[in-house]
C-alpha positions as CSV (number, residue, x, y, z in Angstrom):
1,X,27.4,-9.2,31.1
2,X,24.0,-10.6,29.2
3,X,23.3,-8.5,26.6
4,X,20.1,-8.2,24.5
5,X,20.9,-9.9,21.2
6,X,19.7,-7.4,19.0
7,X,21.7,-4.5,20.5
8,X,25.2,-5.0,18.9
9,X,23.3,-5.5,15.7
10,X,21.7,-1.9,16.1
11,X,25.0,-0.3,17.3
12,X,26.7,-1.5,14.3
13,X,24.1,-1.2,11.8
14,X,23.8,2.7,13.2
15,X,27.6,3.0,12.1
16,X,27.2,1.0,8.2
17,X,24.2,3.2,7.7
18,X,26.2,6.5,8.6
19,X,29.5,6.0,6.2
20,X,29.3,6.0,2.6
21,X,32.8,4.0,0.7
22,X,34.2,6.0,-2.1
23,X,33.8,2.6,-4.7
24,X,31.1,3.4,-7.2
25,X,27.9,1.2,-6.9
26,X,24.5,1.8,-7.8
27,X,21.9,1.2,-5.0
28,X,19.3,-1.7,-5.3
29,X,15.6,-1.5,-6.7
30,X,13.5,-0.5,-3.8
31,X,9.6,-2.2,-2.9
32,X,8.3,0.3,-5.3
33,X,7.3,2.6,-2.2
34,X,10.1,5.0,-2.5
35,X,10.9,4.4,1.4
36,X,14.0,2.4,0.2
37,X,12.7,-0.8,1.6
38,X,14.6,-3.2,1.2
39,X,14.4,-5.8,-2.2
40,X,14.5,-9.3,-2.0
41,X,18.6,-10.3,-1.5
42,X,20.1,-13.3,-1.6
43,X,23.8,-13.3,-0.1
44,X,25.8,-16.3,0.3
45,X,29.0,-17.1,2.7
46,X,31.6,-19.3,1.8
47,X,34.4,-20.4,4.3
48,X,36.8,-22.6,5.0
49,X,35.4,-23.6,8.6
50,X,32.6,-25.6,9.5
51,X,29.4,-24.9,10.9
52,X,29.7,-27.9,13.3
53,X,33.5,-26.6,14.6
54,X,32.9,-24.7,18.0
55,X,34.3,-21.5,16.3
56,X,32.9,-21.5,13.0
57,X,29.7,-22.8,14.4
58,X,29.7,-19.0,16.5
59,X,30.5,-17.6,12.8
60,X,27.4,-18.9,11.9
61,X,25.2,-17.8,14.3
62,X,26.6,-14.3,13.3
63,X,25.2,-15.1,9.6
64,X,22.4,-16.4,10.3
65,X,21.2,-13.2,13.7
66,X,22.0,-10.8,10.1
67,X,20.0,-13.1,7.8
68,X,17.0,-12.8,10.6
69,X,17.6,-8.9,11.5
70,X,17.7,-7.7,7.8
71,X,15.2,-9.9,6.6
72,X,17.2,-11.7,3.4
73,X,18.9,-15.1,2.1
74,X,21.7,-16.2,3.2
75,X,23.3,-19.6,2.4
76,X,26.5,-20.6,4.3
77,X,28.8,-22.9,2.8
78,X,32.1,-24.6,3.8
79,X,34.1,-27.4,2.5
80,X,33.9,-30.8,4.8
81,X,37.5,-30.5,5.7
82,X,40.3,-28.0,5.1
83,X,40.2,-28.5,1.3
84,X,40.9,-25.9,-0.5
85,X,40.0,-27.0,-4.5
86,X,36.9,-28.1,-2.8
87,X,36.4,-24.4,-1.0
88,X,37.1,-23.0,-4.5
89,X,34.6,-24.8,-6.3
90,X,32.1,-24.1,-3.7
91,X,32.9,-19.9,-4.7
92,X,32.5,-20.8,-8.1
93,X,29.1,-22.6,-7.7
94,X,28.4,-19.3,-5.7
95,X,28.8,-16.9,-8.3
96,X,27.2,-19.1,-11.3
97,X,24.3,-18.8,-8.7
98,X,24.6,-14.8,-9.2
99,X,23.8,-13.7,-5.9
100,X,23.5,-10.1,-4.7
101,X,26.8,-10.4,-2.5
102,X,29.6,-12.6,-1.6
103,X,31.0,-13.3,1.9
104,X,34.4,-15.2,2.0
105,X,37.5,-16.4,3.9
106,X,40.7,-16.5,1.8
107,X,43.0,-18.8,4.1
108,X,45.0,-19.4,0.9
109,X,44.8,-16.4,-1.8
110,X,46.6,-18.3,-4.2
111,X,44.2,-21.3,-4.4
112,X,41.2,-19.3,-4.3
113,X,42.4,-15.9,-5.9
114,X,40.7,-16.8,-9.5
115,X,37.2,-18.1,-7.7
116,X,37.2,-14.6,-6.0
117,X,38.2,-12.2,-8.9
118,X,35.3,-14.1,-11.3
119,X,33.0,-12.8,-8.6
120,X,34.4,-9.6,-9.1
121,X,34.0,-9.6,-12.6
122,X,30.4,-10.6,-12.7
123,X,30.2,-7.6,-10.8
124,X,29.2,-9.2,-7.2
125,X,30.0,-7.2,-4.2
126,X,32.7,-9.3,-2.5
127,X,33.8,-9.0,1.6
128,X,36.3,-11.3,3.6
129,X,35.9,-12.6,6.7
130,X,38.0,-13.9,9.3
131,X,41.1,-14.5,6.9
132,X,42.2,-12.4,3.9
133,X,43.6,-9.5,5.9
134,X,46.9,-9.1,4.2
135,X,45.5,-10.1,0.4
136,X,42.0,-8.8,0.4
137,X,42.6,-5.1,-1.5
138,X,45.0,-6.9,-4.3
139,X,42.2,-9.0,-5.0
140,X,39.6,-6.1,-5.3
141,X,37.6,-6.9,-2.5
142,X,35.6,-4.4,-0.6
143,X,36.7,-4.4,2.3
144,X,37.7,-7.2,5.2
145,X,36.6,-7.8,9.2
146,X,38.6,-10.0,11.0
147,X,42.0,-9.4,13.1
148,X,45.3,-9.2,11.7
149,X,46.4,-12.2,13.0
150,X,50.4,-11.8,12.4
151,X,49.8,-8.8,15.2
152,X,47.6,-10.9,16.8
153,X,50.8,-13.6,17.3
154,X,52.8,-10.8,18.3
155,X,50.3,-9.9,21.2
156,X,50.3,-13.5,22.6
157,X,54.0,-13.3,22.0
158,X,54.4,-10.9,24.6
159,X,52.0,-11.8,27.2
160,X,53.5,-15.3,27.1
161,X,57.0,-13.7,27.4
162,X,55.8,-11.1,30.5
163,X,54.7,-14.8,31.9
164,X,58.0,-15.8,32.1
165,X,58.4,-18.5,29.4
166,X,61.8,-19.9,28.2
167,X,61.2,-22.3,25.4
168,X,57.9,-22.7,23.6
169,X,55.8,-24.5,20.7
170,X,53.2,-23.3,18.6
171,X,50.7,-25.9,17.7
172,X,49.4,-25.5,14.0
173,X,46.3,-27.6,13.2
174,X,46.0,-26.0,9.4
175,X,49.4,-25.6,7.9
176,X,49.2,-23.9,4.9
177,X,46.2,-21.7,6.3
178,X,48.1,-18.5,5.7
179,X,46.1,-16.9,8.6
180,X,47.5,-19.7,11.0
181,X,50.7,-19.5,9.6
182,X,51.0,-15.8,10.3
183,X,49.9,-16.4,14.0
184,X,52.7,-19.0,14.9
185,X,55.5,-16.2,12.9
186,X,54.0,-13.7,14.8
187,X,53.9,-15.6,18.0
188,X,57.6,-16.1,17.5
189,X,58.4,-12.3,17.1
190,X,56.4,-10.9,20.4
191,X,58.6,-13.4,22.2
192,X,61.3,-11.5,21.8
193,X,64.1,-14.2,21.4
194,X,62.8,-16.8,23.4
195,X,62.5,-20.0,21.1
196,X,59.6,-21.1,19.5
197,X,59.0,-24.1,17.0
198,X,55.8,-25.0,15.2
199,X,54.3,-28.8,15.5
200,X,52.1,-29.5,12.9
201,X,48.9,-31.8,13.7
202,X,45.9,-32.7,12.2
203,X,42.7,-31.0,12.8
204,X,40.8,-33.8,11.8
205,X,42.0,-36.0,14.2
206,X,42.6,-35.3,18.1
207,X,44.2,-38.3,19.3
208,X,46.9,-38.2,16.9
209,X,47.3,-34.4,17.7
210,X,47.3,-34.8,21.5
211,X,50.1,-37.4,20.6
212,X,51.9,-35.1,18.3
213,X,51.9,-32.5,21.6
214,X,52.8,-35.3,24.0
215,X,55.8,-36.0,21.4
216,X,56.9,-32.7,21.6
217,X,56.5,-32.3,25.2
218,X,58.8,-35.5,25.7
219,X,61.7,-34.5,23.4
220,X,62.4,-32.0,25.1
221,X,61.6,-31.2,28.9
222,X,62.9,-27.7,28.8
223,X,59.7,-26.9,27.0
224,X,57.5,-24.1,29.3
225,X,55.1,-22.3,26.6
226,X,52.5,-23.4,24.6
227,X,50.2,-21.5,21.7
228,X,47.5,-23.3,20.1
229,X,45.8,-21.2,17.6
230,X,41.9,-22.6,17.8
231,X,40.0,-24.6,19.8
232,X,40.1,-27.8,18.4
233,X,44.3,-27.3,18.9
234,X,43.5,-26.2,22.7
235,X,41.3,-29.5,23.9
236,X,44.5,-31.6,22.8
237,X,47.2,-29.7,24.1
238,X,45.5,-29.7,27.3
239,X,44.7,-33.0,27.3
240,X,48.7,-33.8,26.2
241,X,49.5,-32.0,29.3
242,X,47.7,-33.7,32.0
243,X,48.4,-36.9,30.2
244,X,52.1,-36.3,30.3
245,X,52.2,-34.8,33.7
246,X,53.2,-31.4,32.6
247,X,50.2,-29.6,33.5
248,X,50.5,-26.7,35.9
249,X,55.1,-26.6,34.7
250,X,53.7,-25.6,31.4
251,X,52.1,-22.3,30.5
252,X,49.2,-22.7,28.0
253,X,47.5,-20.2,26.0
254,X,45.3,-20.0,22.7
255,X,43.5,-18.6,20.3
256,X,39.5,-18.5,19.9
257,X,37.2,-19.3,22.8
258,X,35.0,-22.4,23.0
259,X,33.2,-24.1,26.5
260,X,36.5,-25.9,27.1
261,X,38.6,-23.1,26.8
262,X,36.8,-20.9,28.7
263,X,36.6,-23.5,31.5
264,X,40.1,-24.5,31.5
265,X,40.6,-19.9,31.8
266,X,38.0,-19.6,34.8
267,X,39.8,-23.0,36.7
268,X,43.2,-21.1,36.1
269,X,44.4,-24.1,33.6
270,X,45.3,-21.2,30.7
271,X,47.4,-18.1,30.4
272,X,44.5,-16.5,28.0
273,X,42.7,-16.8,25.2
274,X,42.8,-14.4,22.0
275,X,38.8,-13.6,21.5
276,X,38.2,-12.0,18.0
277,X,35.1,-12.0,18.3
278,X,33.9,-14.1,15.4
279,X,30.8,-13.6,15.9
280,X,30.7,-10.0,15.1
281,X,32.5,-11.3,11.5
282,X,30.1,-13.4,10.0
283,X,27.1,-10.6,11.1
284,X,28.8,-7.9,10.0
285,X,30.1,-9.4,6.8
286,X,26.6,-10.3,5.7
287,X,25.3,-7.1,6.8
288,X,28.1,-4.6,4.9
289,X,27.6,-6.4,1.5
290,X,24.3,-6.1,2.0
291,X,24.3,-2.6,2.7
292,X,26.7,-2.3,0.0
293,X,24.5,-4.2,-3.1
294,X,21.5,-2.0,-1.9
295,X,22.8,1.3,-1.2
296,X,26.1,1.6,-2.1
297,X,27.2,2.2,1.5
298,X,30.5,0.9,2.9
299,X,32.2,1.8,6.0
300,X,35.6,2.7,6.9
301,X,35.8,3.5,3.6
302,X,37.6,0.0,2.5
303,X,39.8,0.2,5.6
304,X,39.5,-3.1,7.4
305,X,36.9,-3.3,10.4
306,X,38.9,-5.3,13.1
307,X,37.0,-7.6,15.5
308,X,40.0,-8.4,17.7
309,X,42.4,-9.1,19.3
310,X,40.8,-9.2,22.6
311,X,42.1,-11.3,25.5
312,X,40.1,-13.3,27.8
313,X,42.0,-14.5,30.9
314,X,41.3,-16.5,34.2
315,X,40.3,-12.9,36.0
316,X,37.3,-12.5,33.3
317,X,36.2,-15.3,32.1
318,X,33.3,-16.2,33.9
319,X,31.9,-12.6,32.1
320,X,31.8,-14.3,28.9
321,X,31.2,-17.9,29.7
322,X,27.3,-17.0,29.6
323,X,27.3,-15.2,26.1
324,X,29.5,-18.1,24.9
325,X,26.5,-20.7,26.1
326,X,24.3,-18.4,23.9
327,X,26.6,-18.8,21.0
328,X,27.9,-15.3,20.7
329,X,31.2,-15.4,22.0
């Protein structure tokens, strides 16, 4: 399945450069040539995950293959840990910079709603990434590319039900990320009655989470479904099982890929893995609100671009394992 970098980049640029939005915007100063080559731009990203997690670190890539391909700045940004005053103040620095575009997560609109609409009124170009997909039109922004991770929950809700699961837990390592949050209530309606209760644990520390699962797993033995939603809830939970002596009674699925997860699918250890292709969201929000600030173009015409849900299970994961050692999936 190894596919030459450049080629989704060409597909998808193809497709930007064909659809014009309907928002006004007036196209950027060209080289002075009249071809409409393309000005000097400087765009920065600012999430809520880091470049050193295994999925934001995919994210990145994504920025920085657009940043190469369309020959700009880019500066990508994220708070140390889930923090979102320091995520806000990262937006703010961001758009006292005045860049030509802004590329942001909004795992909590509340906290970062007034960093974002500033932006907005300075007159920067604005698209979400990731998280956002339920707030990003009240706050103005252009347009989104992500899943819509409530339907996304549903999804693994039902595959985990057609597996035959009669009690689960949803493992939250963000609570108060709305775009978790969403996933475990989702999660909770595709099961279709079967129980589910979220444990909270703490992304920034594994032990304590695989204890938290281990916890769980003890309290009550009747427990036969598991949903982490990222890979830095999946490496815990699986380690929880083995250590417990669950593994193999309990079936385990997740969200995101990483190495481990995509092992643990091709040795038959997970039910699947919900792929939304992150790395398509940090290129093609770098390159829309590019194409945006210099030609006024904008796809879909606001609608948002969805990435995912894809699934990866046991019977294809070895097709993505080698893109993943490449950092694209």
């Amino acid at each position: 399945m190894k596919a030459p970098r450049w080629l989704a980049g060409v597909a998808v640029l193809g497709l930007v450069l064909a659809a014009c939005g309907t928002q006004e915007a007036s196209p950027g100063d060209d080289d002075g040539n009249g071809d409409g080559s393309s000005r000097d731009l400087r765009i920065v990203v600012v999430t809520h995950g880091q470049a050193s997690d295994p999925f934001w670190s995919v994210v990145a890539n994504g920025v920085n293959q657009a940043r190469d391909d369309l020959g700009i700045e880019v500066e990508y940004n994220a708070p140390e840990t889930f923090d979102m005053p320091a995520m806000a103040q990262l937006i703010d620095t961001a758009v006292a910079s005045e860049p030509d575009g802004l590329v942001v997560s909004i795992p909590d609109a509340d906290a970062l709603g007034a960093s974002i609409q500033a932006a907005i009124d300075a007159g920067i170009p604005v698209v979400s990434i990731n998280s956002g997909s339920d707030v990003y039109r009240d706050l103005g922004i252009l347009t989104h590319v992500g899943q819509t991770e409530f339907e996304a929950g549903v999804g693994a809700g039902q595959r985990m039900a057609e597996a035959g699961v009669t009690n689960t837990i949803c493992v939250n390592q963000e609570v108060g990320n709305v775009a978790l949050d969403l996933r475990c209530e989702g999660f909770a309606e595709g099961l279709g009655g079967v129980p589910s209760e979220v444990v909270a644990v703490d992304l920034a520390d594994p032990a304590g989470a695989q204890a938290g699962i281990e916890a769980a797993l003890s309290a009550d033995d009747s427990i036969d479904g598991l949903l982490t939603l990222g890979p830095t809830g999946a490496d815990p939970a699986l380690a929880a099982l083995e250590a417990s002596g669950r593994a193999g009674d309990v079936q385990i699925a997740t969200f995101d890929l990483s190495e481990n997860v995509l092992n643990a699918l091709d040795a038959g250890e997970m039910l699947f893995a919900i792929d939304q292709q992150q790395y398509l969201q940090g290129y093609l929000g770098v390159l829309i609100v590019t194409q945006f600030a210099q030609y006024g173009l904008l796809p879909g015409g606001g609608n948002p671009i969805l990435t995912g849900p894809g699934f990866v299970t046991p019977e294809n994961a070895a097709q993505v394992i080698e893109l993943s050692a490449e950092g694209i999936r």
